[in-house]
Steps between C-alpha positions, in 0.01 A plus 500: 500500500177435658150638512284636748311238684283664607382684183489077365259418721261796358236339243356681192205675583238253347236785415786644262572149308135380417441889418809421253374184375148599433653809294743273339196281407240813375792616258488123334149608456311311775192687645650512862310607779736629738391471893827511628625877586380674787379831355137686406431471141344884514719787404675771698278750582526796202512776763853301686625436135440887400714625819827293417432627088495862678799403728690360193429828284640674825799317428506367828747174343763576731620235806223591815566393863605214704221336644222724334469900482356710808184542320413166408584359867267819605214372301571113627493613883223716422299158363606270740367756788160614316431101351647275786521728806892455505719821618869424301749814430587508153890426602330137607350442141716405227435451142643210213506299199200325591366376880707168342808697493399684862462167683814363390690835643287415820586153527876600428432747824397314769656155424808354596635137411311221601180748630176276445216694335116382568350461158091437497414288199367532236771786467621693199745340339776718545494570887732124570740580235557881589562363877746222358671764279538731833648201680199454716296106501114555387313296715184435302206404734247242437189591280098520681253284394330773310789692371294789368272522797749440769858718461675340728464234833641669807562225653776441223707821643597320836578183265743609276673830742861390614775711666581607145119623425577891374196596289168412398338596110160583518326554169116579461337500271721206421667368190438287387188415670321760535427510885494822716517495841168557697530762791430189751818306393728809493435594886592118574797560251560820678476356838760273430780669326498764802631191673815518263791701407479417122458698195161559356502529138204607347385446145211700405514561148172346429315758740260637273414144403319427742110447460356431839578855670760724554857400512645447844893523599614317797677762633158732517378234749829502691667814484724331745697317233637820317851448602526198324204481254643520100176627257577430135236639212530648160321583172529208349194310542209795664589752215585244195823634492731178497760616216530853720694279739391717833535359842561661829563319864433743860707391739663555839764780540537409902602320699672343139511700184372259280340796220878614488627172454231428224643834328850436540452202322279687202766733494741213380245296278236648264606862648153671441197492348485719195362860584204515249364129633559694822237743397246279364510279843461801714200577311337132514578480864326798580180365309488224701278197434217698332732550175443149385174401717328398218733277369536350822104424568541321154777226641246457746262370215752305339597339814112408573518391119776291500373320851192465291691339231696253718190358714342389146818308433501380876127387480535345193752251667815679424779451782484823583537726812287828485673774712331846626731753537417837648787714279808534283427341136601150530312177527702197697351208335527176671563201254584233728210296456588462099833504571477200746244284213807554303790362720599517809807676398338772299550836521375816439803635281478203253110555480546893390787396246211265344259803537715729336634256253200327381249774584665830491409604837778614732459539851748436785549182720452557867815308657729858427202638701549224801157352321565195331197321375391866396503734200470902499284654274509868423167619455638866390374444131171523261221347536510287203829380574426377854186299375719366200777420775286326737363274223810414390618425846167278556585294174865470608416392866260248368759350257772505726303241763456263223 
């Protein structure tokens, strides 16, 4: 008997352990503040919670459709159209478990054995092992000088592209760092990629996250990309509804039926989303962004805050890098400057095993991300706690360079 080797090569998601460990640690008792998971720290919105209540007392509890409902793909096409000037048939949308789940039905789609997907870092962390799990070889591409600034270096596409080059993941705003990309570098991006046959696949799920203007999609720029152009979103992160587990992709039906093959494969896995969640998504979605616009200008703050925070530790001679980020939640911290006083061999996972350890502060090491030398900071939490955080992480940085 054997074992898949390809499933061996997949890694535990490293958000999901130090999550585990700094839970493990707060039931011993320790005061842990817990930077790690990527989600907003504000409730569901009442009004979304009251529809799925309403749904339940409907007794809508019985299995719902493949790949979402009509109604809730309605509402989706009807947002992508009125928010990102897109025009996608509801047959093109199709709804899941989660834009996690969604990608890996995507990435089960369009790849075949040995197909080399393009992989900007810093990336999520899941995005190399879902290719490796859909026998497909992640090819991560070299970070920018200014990771948070800068998405990606275009001059990195035409390094790394072989024969075997079948898709590019674009994510912005980014986790883990934060970046978005500016309308400037997505007509270069743009430019380019009409040069290719690959896959586009879109990540967007930070959209209304982002605080220097309105969300842009590639594909609103170049319209000419539809037939092979992959959107992926959900409710996850713009309507604080993470344990709702709502994603949707909108994808080409022609010249290849890639929504179909995205629903086959639903049909098979998690089957459907349940009908009353169903409800309370169609609702959210046809809010838009204004149903949590408050909470949203208030990451802003904390994001200003926590930069704030982290040039006093830089100017008082902490080896610290200060990064700017224009959306999502997440600061990428660069370290290397105490990890390097430390050892040469240093790294940043050993550094947040001492912060978490001796501190009680868990964040994630960058090298998952394609970032070593950094750490991510979720700044999706109160006030108190981020200033208590970033002291402890100033005291910890300052002992570690001893």
């Amino acid at each position: 008997m054997q074992l898949s080797k390809r499933i061996l090569n997949v890694k535990t998601s490293p958000t999901v352990a130090l999550n585990a460990k700094a839970k493990a640690l707060a039931k011993e008792g320790a005061k842990v503040l817990n930077f790690t998971v990527g989600e907003p720290d504000f409730a569901t919105p009442a009004p979304v919670v009251q529809v799925a209540i309403d749904a339940l007392k409907a007794g809508k509890t019985k299995y719902g459709a493949a790949g979402g409902g009509l109604e809730l793909r309605q509402a989706i096409a009807a947002k992508l159209q009125k928010e990102n000037k897109l025009k996608f048939d509801p047959d093109q949308i199709v709804c899941g478990i989660g834009a996690k789940e969604i990608l890996f039905h995507i990435f089960l789609a369009i790849l075949n054995e040995g197909d080399e997907v393009l992989i900007p870092a810093p990336y999520w962390v899941s995005y190399p092992d879902q290719v490796i799990a859909a026998g497909g070889k992640p090819i991560g591409l070299p970070l920018s000088p200014d990771p948070a600034q800068e998405p990606l270096v275009l001059s990195h596409l035409e390094t790394y592209r072989t024969s075997r080059t079948t898709a590019i993941v674009l994510n912005s705003p980014c986790n883990p760092s934060g970046s978005v990309m500016s309308e400037a570098l997505l007509r270069e991006l743009g430019s380019y990629l009409e040069k290719t046959d690959w896959w586009i696949v879109s990540d967007e799920i930070y959209e209304y996250m982002t605080f220097g203007g309105r969300h842009v999609s590639l594909l609103e720029l170049f319209p000419s990309l539809k037939d092979r152009f992959i959107l992926v979103n959900g409710m996850s992160k713009g309507f604080a509804m993470t344990g709702w587990r709502v994603g949707y992709c909108a994808a080409p039906q022609t010249p290849l039926n890639v929504a179909k093959m995205v629903r086959d494969l639903q049909s098979h896995s998690s089957t459907c989303l349940p009908p009353f969640i169903e409800d309370a998504a169609t609702y959210a979605v046809a809010q838009g962004a204004s149903l949590l616009a408050h909470e949203m200008d208030g990451l802003k703050k904390r994001r200003d805050q926590a930069i704030r925070l982290l040039q006093g530790l830089k100017d008082q001679g902490c080896g610290v890098g200060v990064p700017h980020p224009e959306g999502a939640f997440y600061l990428l911290i660069d370290i290397r400057p105490t990890l390097l006083k430390k050892s040469p061999n240093a790294n940043a996972l050993e550094f947040a095993e001492y912060l978490l350890t001796k501190h009680h502060m868990a964040v994630v090491p960058g090298d998952p991300f394609g970032a070593p030398g950094y750490i991510r900071l979720s700044y999706a939490t109160a006030e108190k706690n981020l200033i208590e955080g970033i002291q402890r992480l100033g005291t910890a940085l300052g002992e570690w360079s001893r």
